[in-house]
C-alpha positions in Angstrom: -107.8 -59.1 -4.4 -106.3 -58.3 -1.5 -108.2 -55.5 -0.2 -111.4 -57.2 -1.5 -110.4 -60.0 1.4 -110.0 -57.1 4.1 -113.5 -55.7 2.9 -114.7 -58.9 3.6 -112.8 -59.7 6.7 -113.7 -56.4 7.9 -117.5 -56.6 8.5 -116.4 -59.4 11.2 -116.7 -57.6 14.4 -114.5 -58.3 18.0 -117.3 -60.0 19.1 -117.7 -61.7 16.1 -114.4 -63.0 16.1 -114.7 -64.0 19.8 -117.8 -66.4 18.9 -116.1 -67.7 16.2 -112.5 -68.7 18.3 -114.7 -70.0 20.7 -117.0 -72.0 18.7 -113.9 -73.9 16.9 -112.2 -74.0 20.0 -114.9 -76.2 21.7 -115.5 -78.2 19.1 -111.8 -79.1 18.5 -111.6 -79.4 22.2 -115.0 -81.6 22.4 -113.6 -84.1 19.6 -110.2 -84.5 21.1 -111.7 -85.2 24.8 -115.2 -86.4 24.3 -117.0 -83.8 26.4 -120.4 -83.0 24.9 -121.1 -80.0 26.6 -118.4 -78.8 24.9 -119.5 -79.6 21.8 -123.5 -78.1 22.0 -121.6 -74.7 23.4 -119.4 -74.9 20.3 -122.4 -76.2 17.3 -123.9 -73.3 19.7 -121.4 -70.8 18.5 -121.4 -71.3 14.7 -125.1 -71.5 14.6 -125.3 -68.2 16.1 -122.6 -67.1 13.6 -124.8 -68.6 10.4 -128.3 -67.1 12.1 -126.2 -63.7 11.9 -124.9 -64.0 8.3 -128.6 -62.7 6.3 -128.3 -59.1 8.0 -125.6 -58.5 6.2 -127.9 -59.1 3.0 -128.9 -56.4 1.0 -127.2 -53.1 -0.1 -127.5 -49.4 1.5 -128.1 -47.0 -1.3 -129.1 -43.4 0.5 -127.7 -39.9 0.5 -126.7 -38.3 3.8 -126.4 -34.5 4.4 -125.0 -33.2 7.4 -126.2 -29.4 8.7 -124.3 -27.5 10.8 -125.6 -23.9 11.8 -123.3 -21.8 12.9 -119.5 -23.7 11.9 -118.4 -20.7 14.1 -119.7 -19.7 17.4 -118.6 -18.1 20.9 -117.7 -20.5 23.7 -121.1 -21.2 25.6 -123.3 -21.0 22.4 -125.1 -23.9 20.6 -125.0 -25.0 17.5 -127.8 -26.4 15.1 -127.5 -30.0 14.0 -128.9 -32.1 11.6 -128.9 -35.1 9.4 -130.9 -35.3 6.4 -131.6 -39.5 5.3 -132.7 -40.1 1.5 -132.9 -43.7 0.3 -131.8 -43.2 -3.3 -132.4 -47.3 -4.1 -135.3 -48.2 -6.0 -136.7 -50.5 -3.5 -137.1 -50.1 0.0 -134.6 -49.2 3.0 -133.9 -52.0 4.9 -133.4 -50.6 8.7 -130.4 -49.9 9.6 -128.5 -47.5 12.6 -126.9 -44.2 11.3 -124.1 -42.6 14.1 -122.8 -39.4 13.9 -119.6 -38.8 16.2 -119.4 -35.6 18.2 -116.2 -35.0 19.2 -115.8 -37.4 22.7 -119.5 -38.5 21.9 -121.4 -40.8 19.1 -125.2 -39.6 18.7 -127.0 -42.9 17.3 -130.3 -43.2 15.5 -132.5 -46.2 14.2 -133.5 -45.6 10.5 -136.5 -47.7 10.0 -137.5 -48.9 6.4 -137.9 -46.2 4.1 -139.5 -46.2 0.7 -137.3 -45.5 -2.6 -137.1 -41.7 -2.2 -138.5 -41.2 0.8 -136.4 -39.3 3.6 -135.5 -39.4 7.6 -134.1 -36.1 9.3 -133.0 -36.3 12.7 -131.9 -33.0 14.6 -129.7 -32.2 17.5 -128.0 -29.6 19.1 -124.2 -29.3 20.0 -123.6 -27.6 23.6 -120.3 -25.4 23.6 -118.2 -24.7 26.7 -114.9 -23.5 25.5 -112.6 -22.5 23.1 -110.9 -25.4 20.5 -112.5 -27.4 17.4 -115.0 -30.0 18.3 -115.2 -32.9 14.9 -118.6 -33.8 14.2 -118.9 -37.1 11.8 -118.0 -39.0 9.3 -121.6 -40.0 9.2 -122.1 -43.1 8.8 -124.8 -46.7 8.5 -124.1 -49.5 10.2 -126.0 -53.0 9.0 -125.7 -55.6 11.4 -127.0 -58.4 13.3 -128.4 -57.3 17.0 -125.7 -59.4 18.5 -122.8 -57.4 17.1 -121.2 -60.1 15.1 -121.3 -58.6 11.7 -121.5 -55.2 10.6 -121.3 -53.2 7.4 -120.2 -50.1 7.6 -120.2 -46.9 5.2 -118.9 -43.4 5.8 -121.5 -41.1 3.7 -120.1 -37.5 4.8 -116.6 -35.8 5.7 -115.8 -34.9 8.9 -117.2 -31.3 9.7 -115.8 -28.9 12.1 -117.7 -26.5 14.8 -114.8 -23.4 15.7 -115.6 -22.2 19.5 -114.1 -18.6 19.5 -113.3 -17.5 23.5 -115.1 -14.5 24.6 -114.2 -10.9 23.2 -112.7 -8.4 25.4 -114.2 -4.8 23.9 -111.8 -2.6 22.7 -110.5 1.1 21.4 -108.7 1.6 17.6 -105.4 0.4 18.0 -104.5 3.7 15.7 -102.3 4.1 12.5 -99.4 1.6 13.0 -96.5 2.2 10.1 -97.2 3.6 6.7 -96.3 0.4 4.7 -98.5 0.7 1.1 -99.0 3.3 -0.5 -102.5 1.1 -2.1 -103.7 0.7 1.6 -106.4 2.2 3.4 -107.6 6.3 3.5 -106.9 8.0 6.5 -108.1 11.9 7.3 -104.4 13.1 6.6 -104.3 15.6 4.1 -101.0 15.0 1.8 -99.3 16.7 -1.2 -98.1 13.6 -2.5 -99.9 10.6 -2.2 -101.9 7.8 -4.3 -105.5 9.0 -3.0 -107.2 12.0 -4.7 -109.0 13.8 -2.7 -110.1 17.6 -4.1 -108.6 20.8 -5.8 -107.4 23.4 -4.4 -105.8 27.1 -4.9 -102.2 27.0 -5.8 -100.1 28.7 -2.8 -97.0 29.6 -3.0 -94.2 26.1 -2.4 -96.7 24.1 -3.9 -95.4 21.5 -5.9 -95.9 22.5 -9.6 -96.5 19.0 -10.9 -99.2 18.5 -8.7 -101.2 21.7 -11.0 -104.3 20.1 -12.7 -104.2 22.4 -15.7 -107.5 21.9 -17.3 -109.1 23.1 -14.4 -107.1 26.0 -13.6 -108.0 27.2 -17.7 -111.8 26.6 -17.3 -111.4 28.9 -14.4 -109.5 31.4 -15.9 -111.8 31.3 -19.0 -114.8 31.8 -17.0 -113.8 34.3 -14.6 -110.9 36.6 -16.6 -109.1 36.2 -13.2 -105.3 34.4 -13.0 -106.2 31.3 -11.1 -103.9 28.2 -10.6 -105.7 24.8 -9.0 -103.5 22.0 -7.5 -104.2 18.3 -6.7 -105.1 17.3 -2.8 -104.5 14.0 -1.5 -105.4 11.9 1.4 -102.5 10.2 3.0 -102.7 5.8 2.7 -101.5 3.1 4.7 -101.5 0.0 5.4 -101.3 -1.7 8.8 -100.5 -5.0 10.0 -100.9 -6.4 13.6 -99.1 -9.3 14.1 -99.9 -11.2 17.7 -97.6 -14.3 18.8 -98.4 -16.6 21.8 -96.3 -18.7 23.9 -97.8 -21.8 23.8 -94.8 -23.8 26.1 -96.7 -25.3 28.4 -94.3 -24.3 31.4 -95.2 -20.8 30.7 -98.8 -21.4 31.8 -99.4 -22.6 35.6 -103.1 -22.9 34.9 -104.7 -24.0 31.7 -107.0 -21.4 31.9 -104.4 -18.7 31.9 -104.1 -19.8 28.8 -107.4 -19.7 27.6 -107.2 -15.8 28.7 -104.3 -15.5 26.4 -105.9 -16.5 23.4 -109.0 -14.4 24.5 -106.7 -11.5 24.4 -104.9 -12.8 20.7 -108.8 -13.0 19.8 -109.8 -9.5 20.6 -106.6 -8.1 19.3 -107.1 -10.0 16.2 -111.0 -8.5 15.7 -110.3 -5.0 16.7 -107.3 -5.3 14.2 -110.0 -6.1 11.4 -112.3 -3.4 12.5 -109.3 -0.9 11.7 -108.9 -2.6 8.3 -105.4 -3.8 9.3 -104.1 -7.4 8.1 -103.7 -9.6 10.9 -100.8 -12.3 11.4 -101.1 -14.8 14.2 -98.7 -17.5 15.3 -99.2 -19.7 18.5 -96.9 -23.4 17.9 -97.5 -25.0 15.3 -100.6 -23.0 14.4 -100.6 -19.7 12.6 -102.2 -17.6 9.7 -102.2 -14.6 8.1 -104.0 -12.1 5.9 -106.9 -9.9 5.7 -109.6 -12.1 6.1 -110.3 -11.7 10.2 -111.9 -15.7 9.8 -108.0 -16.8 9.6 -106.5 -15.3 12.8 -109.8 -16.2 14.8 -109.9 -19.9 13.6 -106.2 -20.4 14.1 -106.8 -19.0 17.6 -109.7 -21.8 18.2 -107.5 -24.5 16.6 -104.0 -23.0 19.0 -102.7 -25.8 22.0 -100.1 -26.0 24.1 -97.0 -27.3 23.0 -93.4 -27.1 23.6 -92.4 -24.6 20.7 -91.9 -21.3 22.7 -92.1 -17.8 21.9 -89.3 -16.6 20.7 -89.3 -19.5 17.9 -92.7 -18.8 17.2 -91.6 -14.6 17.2 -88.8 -16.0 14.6 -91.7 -17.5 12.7 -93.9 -14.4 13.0 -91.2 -12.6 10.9 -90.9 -14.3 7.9 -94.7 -15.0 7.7 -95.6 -11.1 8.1 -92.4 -9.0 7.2 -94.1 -5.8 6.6 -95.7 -6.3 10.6 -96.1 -2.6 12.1 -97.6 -3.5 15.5 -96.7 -6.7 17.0 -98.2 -8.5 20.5 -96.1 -11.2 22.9 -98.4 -12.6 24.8 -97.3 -14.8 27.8 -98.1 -16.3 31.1 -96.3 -15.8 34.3 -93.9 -18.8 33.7 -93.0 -16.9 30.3 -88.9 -15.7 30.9 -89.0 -11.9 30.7 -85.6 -12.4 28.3 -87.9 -14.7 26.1 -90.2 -11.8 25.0 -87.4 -9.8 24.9 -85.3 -12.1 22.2 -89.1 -12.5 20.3 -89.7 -8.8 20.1 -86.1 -8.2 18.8 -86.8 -10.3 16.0 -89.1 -7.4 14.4 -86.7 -4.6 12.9 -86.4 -1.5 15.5 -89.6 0.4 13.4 -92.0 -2.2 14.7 -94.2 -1.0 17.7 -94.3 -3.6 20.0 -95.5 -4.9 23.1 -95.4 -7.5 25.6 -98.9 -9.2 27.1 -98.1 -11.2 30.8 -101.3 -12.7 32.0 -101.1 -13.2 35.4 -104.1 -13.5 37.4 -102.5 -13.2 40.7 -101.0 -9.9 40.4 -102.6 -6.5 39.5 -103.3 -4.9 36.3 -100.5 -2.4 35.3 -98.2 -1.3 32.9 -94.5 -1.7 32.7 -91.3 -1.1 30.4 -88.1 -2.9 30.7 -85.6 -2.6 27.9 -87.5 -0.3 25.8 -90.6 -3.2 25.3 -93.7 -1.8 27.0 -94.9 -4.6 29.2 -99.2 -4.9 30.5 -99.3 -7.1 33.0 -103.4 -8.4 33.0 -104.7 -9.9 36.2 -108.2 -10.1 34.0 -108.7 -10.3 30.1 -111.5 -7.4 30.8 -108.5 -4.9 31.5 -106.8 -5.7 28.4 -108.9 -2.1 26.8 -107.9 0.0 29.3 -104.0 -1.0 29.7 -103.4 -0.7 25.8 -105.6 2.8 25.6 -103.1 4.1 28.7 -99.8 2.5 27.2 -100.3 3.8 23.6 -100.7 7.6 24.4 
């Protein structure tokens, strides 16, 4: 009962409860005093309330789809918008106004009367600047009076979300890392012991004897006559995993935009990481993923923000979400305490290859190491190859 009264009370508008407070107030004001004026502007009031009441007759019956293509583009791209209007009643549509929030903004459009099963499409197109997560819906129908007294309102669709990645920084194999699985990906090491099967070979002398594949080694003595012993090659496996953690205090970042480098940086780390077939971990605050799929580090990178967390909490978090990490990334800005990357690197066990990321635009590019953590100092993102390439020979 109760929430049929708010359903009720809720297709009152502020306006509408303006007019209505006014209209009572002059009338109880007009009877207690006399004054006529008072009491037109108040009959006034109510009449326009009752003129308003049959717009709100009727019932909305359609089906709204809402396109999106790409959910996931690079800052300064567009997206492809659309909303697809189906009247699903058996009689016809009675016009109404369909809005569709985009992010800051609400795109509006007039459906006029439409037939049982007939459609309206309206397209648009969403303009990307920068990095982050830009909402687009609920879509939703609005039936009202013109005056703004009444309106009925629906929500036909979820809210959607358009991902704007920052630019990529190109970049060289960021090599092995640790062996960690056995399972994990084929390299071009040749190995006497290993998961990966590779060819046969002829036995030499310290080979390993239980590594003989002996119904080979008897077809080829049976077809040749000759003593011949084959053994089992392998290909040596791993498994990598790049971990990349961001500071994301906002003291440690004197201009927004050095931060926006910095996740630039955690995004091209994170997609040359895929392109090795390494698993990728990312923390930044309160955001973080982790896993194989590359669509988890990049989206947590468009959804990161500046907080008050830190790094070496988020390094502390790092650790327990990827324990078996083999090459891990600090990135910070210049207001980032050198003894903060520090404590956040020491939270990965000694094996761990590490190393720290200072974006400062107002130095130069170089490469540093200060208690054993190899530090590249980036005055622009676009060094980022080139610093890594020199620091990991």
């Amino acid at each position: 009962m109760r929430q049929r009264l708010n359903d009720a009370l809720g297709v009152i508008k502020p306006i509408g409860w303006l007019v209505l407070g006014l209209g009572l107030g002059s009338l109880l004001v007009a009877t207690a005093m006399q004054w006529r004026e008072l009491a037109v502007l108040g009959v006034a009031c109510l009449a326009l309330i009752v003129l308003a009441l049959p717009f709100l007759v009727g019932r909305t019956a359609v089906s709204v789809d809402l396109r999106l293509q790409p959910e996931r583009v690079a800052a300064g791209q567009s997206v492809a918008a659309g909303v697809l209007v189906v009247n699903r009643a058996t009689s016809r549509l009675v016009p109404t106004t369909l809005e569709v929030p985009v992010g800051s903004a609400v795109h509006r459009y007039g459906i006029s009367s439409l037939a049982p099963g007939a459609t309206h499409e309206e397209s648009f197109t969403i303009r990307t600047e920068r990095r982050g997560v830009i909402s687009v819906g609920p879509a939703m129908t609005r039936r009202g009076d013109p005056v703004g007294i009444f309106s009925r309102d629906v929500v036909w669709t979820p809210v959607r979300e358009v991902l704007v990645r920052p630019h990529l920084v190109p970049m060289e194999s960021l090599g092995a890392g640790l062996l960690r699985d056995l399972e994990g990906v084929s390299t071009d090491a040749v190995s006497q012991s290993d998961l990966a099967f590779h060819a046969l070979r002829e036995y030499v002398p310290g080979d390993d004897l239980r590594h003989i594949h002996w119904r080979s080694s008897a077809k080829v003595m049976a077809s040749t006559g000759e003593s011949a012993l084959l053994v089992r090659q392998y290909l040596d496996t791993r498994r990598s995993h790049a971990t990349i953690v961001v500071d994301d205090d906002v003291s440690s970042w004197a201009d927004p935009e050095d931060f926006e480098t910095a996740m630039a940086v955690a995004a091209s780390i994170a997609v040359r990481a895929v392109l090795d077939e390494f698993d990728v971990s990312f923390v930044c605050g309160r955001h973080a993923s982790t896993g194989s799929d590359g669509y988890l580090a990049l989206d947590a990178v468009c959804r990161a923000e500046l907080g008050r967390r830190g790094i070496v909490e988020s390094g502390r978090q790092a650790t327990t979400l990827a324990p078996d990490t083999s090459l891990a990334f600090f990135v910070g800005g210049r207001g980032t305490e050198f003894t903060d990357l520090l404590r956040s690197a020491a939270a990965f066990p000694p094996e761990v290859r590490r190393f720290g990321i200072v974006v400062d635009p107002e130095g130069n590019s170089r490469v540093t190491e200060t208690g054993g953590l190899p530090v590249l100092h980036l005055a622009a993102k676009e060094d980022l190859g080139g610093l890594l390439r020199w620091s990991v020979r």
